[in-house]
C-alpha positions in Angstrom: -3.0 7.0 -9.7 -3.2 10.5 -10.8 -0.2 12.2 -9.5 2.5 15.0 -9.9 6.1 13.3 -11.1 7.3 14.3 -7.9 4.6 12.2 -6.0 5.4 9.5 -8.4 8.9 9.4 -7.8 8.6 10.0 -3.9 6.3 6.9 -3.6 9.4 4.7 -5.9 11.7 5.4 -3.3 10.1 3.0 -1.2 9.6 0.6 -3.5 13.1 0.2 -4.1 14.3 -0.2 -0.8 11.8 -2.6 0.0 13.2 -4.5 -3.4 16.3 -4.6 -1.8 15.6 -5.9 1.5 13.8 -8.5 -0.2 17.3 -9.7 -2.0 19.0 -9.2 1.3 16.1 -11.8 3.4 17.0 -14.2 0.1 20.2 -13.8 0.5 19.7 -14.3 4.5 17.9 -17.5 3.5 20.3 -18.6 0.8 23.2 -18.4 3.9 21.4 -20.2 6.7 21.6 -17.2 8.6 19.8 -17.0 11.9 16.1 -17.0 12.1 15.6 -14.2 14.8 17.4 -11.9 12.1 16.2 -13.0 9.2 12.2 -12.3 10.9 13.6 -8.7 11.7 13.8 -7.7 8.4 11.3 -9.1 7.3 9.7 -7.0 10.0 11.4 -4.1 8.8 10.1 -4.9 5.0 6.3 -5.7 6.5 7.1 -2.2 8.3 8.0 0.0 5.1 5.5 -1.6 3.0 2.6 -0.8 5.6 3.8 3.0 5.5 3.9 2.9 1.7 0.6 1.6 1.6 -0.6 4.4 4.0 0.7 6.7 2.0 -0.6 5.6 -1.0 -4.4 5.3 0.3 -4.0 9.1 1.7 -3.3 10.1 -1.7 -6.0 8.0 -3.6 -8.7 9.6 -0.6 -7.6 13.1 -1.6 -7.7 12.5 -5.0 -9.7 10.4 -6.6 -12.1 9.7 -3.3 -12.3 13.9 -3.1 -13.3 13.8 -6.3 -16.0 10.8 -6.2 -17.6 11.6 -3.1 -18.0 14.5 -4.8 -19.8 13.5 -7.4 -23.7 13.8 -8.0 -24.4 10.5 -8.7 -25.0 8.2 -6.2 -23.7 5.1 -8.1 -20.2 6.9 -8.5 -20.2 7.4 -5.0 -21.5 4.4 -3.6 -18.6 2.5 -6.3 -16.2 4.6 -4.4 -17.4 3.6 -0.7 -17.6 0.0 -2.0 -13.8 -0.2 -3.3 -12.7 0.8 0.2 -14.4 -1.5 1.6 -12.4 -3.9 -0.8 -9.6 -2.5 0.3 -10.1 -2.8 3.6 -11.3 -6.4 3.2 -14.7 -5.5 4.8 -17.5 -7.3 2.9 -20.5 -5.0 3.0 -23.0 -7.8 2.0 -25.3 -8.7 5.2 -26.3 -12.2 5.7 
């Protein structure tokens, strides 16, 4: 990713908390607790991940995608249009 530190560290933030809501689940596990609470924070994790995810895509488009779609050759673009359909886990073979 090419970022500014303060993009960097902003996206960490995240990262961490999701790190420790993952200990807290195995620790939720490791007790017994009860299932309906144990599968809301997972939901919660799924939940912050998904944004982090978002938010990490918008800033590969704007950078890197700005920059490739940009770009006069058609193989550079057409490399870029291909890894988001990777991404995305949309095949763009045709049967």
């Amino acid at each position: 990713m090419q970022h500014q530190d303060h993009q960097h560290a902003a996206l960490r933030v995240p990262v961490k908390k999701a790190k420790g809501m993952l200990d807290k689940i195995d620790g939720m596990l490791a007790e017994d607790r009860y299932c309906a609470d144990i599968v809301q924070q997972v939901n919660a994790t799924i939940g912050l991940l998904r944004g982090l995810n978002r938010e990490i895509l918008s800033n590969h488009l704007h950078t890197c995608g700005r920059t490739r779609l940009a770009s006069s050759s058609a193989r550079v673009r057409q490399g870029f249009i291909d890894e988001l359909l990777q991404i995305a886990n949309v095949t763009s073979r045709t049967a």
